[in-house]
C-alpha positions in Angstrom: -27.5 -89.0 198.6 -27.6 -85.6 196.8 -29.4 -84.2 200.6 -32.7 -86.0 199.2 -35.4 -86.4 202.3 -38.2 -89.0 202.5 -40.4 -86.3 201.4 -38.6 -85.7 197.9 -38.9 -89.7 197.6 -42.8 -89.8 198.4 -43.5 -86.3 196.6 -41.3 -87.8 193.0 -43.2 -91.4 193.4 -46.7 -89.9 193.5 -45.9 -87.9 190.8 -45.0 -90.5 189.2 -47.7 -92.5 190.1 -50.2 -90.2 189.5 -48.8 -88.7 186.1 -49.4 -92.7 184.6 -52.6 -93.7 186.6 -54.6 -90.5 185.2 -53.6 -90.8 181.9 -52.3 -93.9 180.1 -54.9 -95.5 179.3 -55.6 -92.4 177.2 -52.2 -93.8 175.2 -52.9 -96.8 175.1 -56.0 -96.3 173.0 -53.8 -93.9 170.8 -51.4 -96.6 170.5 -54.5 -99.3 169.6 -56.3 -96.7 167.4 -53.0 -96.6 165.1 -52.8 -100.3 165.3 -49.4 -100.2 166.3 -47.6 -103.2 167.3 -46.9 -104.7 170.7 -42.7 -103.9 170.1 -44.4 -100.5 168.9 -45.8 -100.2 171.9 -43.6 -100.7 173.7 -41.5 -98.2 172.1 -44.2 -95.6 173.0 -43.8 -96.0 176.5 -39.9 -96.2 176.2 -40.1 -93.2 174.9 -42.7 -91.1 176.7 -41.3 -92.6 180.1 -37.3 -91.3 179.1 -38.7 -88.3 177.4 -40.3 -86.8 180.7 -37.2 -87.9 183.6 -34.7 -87.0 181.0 -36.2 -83.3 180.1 -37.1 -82.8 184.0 -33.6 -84.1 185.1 -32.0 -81.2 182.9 -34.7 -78.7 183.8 -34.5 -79.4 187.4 -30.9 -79.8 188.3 -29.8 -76.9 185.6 -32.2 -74.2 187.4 -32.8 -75.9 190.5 -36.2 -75.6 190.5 -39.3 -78.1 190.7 -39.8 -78.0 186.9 -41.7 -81.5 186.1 -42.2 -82.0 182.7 -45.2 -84.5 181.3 -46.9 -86.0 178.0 -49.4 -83.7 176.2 -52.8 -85.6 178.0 -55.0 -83.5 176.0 -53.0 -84.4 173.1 -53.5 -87.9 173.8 -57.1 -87.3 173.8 -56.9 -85.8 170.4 -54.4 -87.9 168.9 -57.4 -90.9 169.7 -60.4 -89.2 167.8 -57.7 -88.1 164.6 -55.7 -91.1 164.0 -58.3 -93.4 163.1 -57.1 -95.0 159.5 -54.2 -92.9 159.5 -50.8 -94.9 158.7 -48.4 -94.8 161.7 -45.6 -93.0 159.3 -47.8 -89.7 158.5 -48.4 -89.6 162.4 -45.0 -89.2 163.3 -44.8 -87.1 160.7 -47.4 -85.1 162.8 -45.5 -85.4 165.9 -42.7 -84.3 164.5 -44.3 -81.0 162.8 -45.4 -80.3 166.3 -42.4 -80.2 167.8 -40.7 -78.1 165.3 -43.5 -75.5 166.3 -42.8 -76.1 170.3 -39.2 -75.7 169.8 -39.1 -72.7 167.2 -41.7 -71.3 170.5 -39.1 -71.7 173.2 -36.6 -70.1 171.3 -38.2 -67.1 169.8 -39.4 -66.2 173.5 -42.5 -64.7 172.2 -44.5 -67.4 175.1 -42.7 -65.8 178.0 -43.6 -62.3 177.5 -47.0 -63.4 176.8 -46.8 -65.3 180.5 -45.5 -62.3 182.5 -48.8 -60.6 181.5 -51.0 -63.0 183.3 -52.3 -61.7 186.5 -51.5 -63.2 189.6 -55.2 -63.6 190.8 -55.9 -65.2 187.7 -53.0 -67.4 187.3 -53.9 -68.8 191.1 -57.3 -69.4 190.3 -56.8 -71.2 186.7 -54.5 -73.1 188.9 -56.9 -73.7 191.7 -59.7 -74.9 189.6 -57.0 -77.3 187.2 -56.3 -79.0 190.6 -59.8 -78.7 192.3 -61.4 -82.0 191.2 -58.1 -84.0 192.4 -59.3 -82.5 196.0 -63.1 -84.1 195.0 -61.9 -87.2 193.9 -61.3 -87.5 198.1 -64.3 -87.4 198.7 -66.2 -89.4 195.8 -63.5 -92.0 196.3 -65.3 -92.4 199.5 -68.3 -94.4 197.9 -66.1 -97.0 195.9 -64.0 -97.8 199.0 -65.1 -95.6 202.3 -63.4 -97.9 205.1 -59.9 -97.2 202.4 -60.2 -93.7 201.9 -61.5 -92.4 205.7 -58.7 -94.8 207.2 -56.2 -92.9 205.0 -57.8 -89.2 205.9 -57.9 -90.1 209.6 -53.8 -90.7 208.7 -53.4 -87.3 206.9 -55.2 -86.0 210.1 -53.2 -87.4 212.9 -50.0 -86.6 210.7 -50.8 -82.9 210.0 -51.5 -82.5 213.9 -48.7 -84.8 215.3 -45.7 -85.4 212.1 -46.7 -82.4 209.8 -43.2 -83.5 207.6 -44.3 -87.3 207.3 -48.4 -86.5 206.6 -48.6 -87.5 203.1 -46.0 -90.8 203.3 -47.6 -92.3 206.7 -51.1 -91.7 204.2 -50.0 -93.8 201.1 -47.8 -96.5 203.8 -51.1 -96.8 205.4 -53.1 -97.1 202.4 -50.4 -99.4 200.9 -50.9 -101.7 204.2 -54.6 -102.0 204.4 -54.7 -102.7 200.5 -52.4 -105.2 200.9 -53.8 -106.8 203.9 -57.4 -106.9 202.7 -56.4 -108.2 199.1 -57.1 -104.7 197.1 -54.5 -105.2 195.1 -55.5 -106.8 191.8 -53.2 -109.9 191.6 -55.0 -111.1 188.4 -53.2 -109.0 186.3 -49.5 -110.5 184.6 -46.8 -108.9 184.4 -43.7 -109.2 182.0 -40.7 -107.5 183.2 -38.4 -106.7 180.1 -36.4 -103.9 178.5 -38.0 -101.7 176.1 -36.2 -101.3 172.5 -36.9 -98.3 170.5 -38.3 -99.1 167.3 -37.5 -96.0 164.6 -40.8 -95.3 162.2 -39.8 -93.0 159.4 -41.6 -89.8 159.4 -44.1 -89.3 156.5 -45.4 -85.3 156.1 -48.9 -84.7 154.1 -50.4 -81.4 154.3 -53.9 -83.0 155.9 -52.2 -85.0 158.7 -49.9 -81.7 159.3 -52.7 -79.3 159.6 -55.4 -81.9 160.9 -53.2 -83.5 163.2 -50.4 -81.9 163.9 -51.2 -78.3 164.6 -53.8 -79.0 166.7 -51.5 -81.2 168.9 -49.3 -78.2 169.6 -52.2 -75.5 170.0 -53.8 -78.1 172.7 -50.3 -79.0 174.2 -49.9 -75.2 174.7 -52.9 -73.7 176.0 -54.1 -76.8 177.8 -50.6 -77.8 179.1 -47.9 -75.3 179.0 -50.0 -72.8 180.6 -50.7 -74.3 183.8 -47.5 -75.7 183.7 -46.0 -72.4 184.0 -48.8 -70.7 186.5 -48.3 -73.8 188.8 -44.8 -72.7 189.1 -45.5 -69.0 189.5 -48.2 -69.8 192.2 -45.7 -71.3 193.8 -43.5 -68.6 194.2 -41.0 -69.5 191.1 -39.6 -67.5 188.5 -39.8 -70.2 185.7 -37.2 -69.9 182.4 -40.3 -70.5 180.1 -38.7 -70.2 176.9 -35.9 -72.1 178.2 -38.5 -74.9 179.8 -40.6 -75.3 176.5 -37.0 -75.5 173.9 -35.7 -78.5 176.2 -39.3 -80.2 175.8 -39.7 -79.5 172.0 -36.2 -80.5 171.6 -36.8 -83.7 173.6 -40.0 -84.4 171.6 -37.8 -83.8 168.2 -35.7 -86.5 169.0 -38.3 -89.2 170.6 -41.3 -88.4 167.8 -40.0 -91.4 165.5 -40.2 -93.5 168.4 -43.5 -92.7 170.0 -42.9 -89.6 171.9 -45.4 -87.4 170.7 -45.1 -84.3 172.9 -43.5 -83.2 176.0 -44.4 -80.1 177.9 -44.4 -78.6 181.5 -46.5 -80.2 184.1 -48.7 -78.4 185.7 -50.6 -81.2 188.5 -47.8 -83.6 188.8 -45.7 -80.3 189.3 -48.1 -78.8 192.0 -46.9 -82.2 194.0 -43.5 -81.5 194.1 -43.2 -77.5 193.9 -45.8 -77.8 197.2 -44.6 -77.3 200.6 -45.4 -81.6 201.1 -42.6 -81.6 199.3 -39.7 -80.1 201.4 -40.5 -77.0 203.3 -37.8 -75.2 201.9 -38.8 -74.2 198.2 -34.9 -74.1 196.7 -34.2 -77.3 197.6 -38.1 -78.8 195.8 -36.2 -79.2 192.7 -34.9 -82.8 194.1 -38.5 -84.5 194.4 -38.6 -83.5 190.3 -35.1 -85.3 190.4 -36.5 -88.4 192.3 -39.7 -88.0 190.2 -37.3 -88.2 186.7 -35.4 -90.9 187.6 -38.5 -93.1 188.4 -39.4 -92.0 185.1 -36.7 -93.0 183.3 -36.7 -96.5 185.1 -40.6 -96.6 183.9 -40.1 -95.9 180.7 -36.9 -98.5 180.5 -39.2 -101.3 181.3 -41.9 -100.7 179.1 -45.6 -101.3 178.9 -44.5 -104.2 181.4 -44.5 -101.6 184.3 -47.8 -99.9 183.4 -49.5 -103.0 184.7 -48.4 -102.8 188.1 -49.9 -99.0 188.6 -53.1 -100.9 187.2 -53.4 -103.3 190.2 -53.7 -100.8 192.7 -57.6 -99.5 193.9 -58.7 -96.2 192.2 -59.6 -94.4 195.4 -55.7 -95.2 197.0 -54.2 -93.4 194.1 -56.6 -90.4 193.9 -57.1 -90.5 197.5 -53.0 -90.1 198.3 -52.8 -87.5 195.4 -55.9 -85.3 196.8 -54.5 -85.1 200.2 -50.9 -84.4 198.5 -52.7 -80.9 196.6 -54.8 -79.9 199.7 -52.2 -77.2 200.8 -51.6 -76.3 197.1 -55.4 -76.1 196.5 -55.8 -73.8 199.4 -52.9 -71.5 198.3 -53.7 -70.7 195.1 -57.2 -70.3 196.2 -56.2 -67.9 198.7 -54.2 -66.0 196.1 -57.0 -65.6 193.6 -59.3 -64.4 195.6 -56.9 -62.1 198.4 -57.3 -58.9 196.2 -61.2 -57.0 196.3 -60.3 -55.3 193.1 -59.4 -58.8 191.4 -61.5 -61.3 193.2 -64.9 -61.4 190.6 -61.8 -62.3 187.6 -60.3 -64.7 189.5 -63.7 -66.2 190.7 -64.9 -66.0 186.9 -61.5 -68.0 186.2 -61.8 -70.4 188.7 -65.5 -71.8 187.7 -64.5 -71.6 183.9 -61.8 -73.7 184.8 -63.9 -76.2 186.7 -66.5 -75.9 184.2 -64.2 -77.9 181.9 -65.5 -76.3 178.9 -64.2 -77.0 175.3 -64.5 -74.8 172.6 -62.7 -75.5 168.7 -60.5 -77.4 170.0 -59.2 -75.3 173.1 -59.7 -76.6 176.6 -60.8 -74.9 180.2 -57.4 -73.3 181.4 -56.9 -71.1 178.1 -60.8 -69.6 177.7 -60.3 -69.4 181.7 -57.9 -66.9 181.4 -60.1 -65.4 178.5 -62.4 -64.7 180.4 -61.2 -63.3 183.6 -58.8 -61.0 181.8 -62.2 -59.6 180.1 -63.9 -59.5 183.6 -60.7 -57.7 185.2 -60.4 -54.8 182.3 -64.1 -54.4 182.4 -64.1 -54.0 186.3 -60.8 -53.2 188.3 -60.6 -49.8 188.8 -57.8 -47.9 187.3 -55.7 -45.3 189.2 
């Protein structure tokens, strides 16, 4: 169907996989922080999960390139330390607010020209350092579950060597198997297949929520998100339609805000999965693992906070384990490409550790102050003509 290979299927599900494991739990204590109710809940994760296939279906198949949207995760983070007594109402009011500001971005433009003046070296490095602790995870995996994680990099081995194409599915079959066989999977947990039903909350606008709230949802969903999102796809050798990109996901966050969708924006690691070369070895034809990947998301977010529970059961170290072998390729790429050029190798090196640093400074994270810094370091030491 569509031409789709096994690697557009494996390359969409650990997206997928990955994009919830690493981050819902941050909703979830969003969700509890605003004391919402379980139907609300629910409603959350309808939204979210339809939110990112539906945006990355359109973005994908309309430019026919890998471009995987996601929720803001660092906006999650925030939205748990600034909700606390906050009534659900003014939040979506907040929600809303930001994605007025993301739209009225995407169509003024002003984002894009800002992108194209990013350095290449720099761009590759903020990229290699965003994706440089997914490579780690490998390896400190290794001391919750070593038998798990070395039978699955003995697979990724044997595959590059023997079955290059079918590396990264034999890895997570494998790692699937032995969990299954040994009783990793955690069986305690219940799950409750239903449908999710939106439930509408009328927006409520205050000035404090709006400025406290609000804005800095958007400022962190740009620097933090939309960034990398758009030097992941660069690095890869893409030409994305950024304004384009960030009007469909402030659109899309427009519509879903009343029901829990608090901000869409590119993806930047879930992205590096299915622009990669594990991902079809032909880059125009990557776009259909972002397909696979938005349909999956779209049937995620249709059965509701009932689904979430079965990415729960599954061992830590299989899902980091399967999505650090996935970026290996990526990893090495973009570190090659930050560091390639003498003249720009100290900026992309300074851009690279800021990025790993993790740093956080009122309110912006790594990526952006990344780039701030390497810029500096490259006008103060690349040589002019």
């Amino acid at each position: 169907m569509f031409g789709l290979k096994l690697s557009h299927l494996v390359a969409g599900a650990v997206a997928v996989l990955l994009g919830y494991t690493s981050s819902v739990a941050i909703i979830f204590q969003a969700i509890d922080v605003l004391g919402a109710t379980q139907a609300q809940a629910n409603s959350w994760m309808l939204a979210l999960g339809l939110g990112m296939g539906i945006s990355g279906l359109v973005l994908s198949l309309r430019y026919k390139m890998p471009i995987l949207t996601a929720w803001s995760t660092p906006g999650a983070a925030l939205l748990v330390i600034s909700l606390d007594g906050v009534p659900m109402a003014q939040a979506i009011g907040a929600f809303v607010f930001c994605a007025v500001l993301l739209t009225l971005t995407g169509l003024t433009g002003w984002f894009e020209k800002l992108s194209h003046l990013i350095p290449d070296a720099l761009g590759n490095a903020m990229l290699a350092g965003i994706l440089f602790r997914f490579g780690l995870e490998i390896f400190t995996s290794m001391e919750d579950n070593l038998i798990l994680v070395a039978l699955m990099c003995a697979t990724y081995l044997a595959g590059r060597r023997f079955f290059a194409r079918f590396a990264i599915p034999m890895v997570l079959l494998v790692g699937i198997v032995f969990c299954a066989l040994t009783g990793a999977f955690d069986t305690t947990q219940h799950v409750n297949f239903e449908i999710a039903k939106p439930v509408f909350v009328m927006p409520e606008f205050t000035l404090a929520t709006l400025i406290g709230i609000g804005l800095p949802l958007y400022i962190v969903t740009m620097t933090s998100q939309n960034v990398p999102g758009v030097v992941t796809l660069k690095a890869a050798g893409y030409e994305p339609p950024v304004s384009s990109a960030i009007t469909v996901t402030g659109l899309t966050s427009l519509i879903l805000a009343p029901f829990g969708g608090y901000a869409f924006n590119l993806a930047a690691i879930t992205a590096a999965i299915c622009a990669g070369p594990e991902a079809d070895d032909t880059p125009a034809t990557r776009y259909k693992a972002v397909v696979v990947a938005g349909v999956l998301y779209s049937i995620v977010g249709l059965l509701g906070a009932a689904v979430i529970s079965l990415f729960v059961i599954a061992p830590k170290a299989l899902v980091v384990t399967v999505a650090g072998l996935a970026l290996l390729n990526t990893i090495a790429a973009s570190l090659t490409g930050a560091l390639k050029d003498p003249d720009q190798r100290e900026a992309g090196l300074v851009t690279f550790m800021t990025t790993v640093s993790g740093i956080s400074f009122f309110g912006i994270g790594a990526p952006l102050w990344a780039l701030v810094f390497g810029g500096v370091t490259s006008l103060v030491l690349t040589r002019k003509a």
